[in-house]
N, C-alpha and C positions, 0 to 999 in steps of 0.2 A: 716309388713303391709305397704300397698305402699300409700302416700302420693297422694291425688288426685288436680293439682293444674288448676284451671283457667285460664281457656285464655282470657287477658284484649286486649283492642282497641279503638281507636277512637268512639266514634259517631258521628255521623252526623251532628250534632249540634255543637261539639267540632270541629269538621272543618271547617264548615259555620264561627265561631268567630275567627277562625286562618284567613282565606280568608279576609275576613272585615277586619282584624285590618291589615294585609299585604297593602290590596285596600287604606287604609286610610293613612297608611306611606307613600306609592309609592302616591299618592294626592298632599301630602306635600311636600314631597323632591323633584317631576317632578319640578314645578315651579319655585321652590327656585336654582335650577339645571339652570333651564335655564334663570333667570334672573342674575344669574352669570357669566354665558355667556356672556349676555350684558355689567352687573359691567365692566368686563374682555375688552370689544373692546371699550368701551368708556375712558378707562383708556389708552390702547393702543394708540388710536386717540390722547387724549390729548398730551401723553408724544412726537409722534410724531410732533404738532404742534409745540411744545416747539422746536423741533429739527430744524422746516422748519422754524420759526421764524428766529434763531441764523442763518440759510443758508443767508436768505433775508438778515441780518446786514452787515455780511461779505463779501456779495456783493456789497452792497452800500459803504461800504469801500474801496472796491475795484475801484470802476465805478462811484462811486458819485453819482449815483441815484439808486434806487430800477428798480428790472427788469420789463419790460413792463407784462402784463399777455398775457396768450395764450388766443384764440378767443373760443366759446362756443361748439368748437366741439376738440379744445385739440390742434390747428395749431397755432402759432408761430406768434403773431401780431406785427407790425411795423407802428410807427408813420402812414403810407401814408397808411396804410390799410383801408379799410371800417370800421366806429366806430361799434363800439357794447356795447351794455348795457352795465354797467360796474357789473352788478351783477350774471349777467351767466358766467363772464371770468373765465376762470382756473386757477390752479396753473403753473407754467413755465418751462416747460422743460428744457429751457436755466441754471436753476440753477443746473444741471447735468454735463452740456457742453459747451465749451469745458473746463471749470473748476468745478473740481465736488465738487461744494459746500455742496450738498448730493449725495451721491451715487446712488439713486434712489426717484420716487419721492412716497411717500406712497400713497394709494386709501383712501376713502372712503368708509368704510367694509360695509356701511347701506347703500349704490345706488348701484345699480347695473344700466345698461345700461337700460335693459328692465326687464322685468319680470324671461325671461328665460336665460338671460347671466349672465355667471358665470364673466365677467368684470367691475370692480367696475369704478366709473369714481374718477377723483382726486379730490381735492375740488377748491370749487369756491374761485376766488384769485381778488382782486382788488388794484392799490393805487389810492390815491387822486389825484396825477397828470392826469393819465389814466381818471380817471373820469372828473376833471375838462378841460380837453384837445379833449381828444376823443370820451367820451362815448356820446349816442344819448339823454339822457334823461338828469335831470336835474343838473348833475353833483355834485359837492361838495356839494348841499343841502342836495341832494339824502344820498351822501353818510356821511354825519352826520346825515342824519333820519335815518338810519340805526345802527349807534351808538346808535345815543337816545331809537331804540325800542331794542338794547339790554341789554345796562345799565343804562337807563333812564337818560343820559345828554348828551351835543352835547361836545366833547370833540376835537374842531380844530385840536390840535397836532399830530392825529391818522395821519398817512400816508401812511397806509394797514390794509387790514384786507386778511382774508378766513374763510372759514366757513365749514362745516359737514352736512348734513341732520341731525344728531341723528334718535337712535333710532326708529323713526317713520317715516320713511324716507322720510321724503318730507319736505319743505322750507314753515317756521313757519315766513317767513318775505317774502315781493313780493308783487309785483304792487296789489295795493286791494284799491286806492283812497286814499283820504283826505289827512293826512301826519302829521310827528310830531308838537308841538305846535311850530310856529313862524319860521318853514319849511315847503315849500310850496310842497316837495317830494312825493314818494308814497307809503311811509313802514308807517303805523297805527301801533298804540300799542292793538288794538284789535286784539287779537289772535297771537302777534309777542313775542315770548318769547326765555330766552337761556335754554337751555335744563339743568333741574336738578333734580336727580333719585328723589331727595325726593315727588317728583309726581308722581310717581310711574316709575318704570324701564324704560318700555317701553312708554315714553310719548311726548305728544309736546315739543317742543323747538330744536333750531340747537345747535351745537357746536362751537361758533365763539370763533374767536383769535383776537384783535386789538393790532396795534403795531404802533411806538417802544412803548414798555412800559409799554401799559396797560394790555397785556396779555388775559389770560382766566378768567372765568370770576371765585369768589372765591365759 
């Protein structure tokens, strides 16, 4: 006598809660994915800083002063040049050439040029001389309000900075009026912040470096 056996299968139902609990993993791990990404280039950024820092020292060892910055479209300023703000200047290609303090100079993974170019821009580079010498605005005030609105004190010694967009790519310090307390500059600490994930990945704040010394921020 022959064994008669049934044919089992999915229902319908048993699939729908396969589909759902898939839908709900792939939820979880998309974000978690892609703020990793971020973890990933802000980590990136930083250790670079740390590189272009050490570039800047050993040039001013060399040369006795720190390098002039490039002008706001990335060209190569000299004393006798037209000033410009010292807070859109560049980083310096000069630290490349003709001694390659860095081999190349790193971008800014979070600017891009415009919207639809794959060209990052480098970051923005200033020192205190440049500002107190040739910038158009209010020079070294300026640029320890800009200390103040990222470490909350005016720290004289600084004699460069640069800085990142972060994550959210745009400039979390910038002419906006008023100015730090007993600096009559134009960086406010309303809405001037340094970029730190634990506000979430993707959030306000730049990624600045002051130097020598004080570095990034902890």
């Amino acid at each position: 006598m022959q064994a008669c056996h049934k044919a089992r299968a999915f229902t319908l139902i048993e699939l729908l809660v396969v589909v759902a609990i898939i839908a709900i993993l792939a939820a979880i791990a998309v974000p978690n994915f892609l703020e990793a990404q971020t973890r990933a280039k802000v980590s990136r950024i930083k250790a670079e800083m740390r590189g272009h820092a050490t570039a800047l020292e050993a040039y001013r060892v060399d040369n006795n002063r720190y390098p002039m910055p490039d002008d706001v479209q990335g060209g190569s300023l000299t004393s006798s040049d037209t000033p410009r703000t010292f807070f859109e200047t560049k980083y310096p290609v000069r630290i490349t050439t003709p001694i390659a303090y860095l081999t190349s100079l790193a971008d800014d993974f979070f600017r891009n040029l415009d919207e639809t170019s794959e060209t990052y821009l480098p970051y923005h580079y200033a020192t205190r001389y440049y500002a107190e010498q040739f910038a158009t605005e209010a020079g070294t005030e300026e640029f320890d309000a800009l200390h103040f609105a990222h470490r909350g004190n005016v720290n004289k010694g600084v004699q460069w900075y640069f800085l990142g967009h972060g994550p959210d790519s745009d400039h979390d310090a910038g002419p906006s009026g008023g100015g730090a307390p007993g600096l009559p500059g134009h960086i406010t600490g309303d809405g001037v912040m340094e970029y730190d994930p634990t506000n979430g990945t993707v959030s306000n704040g730049d990624i600045a470096f002051f130097g020598p010394g004080t570095g990034l921020a902890p």
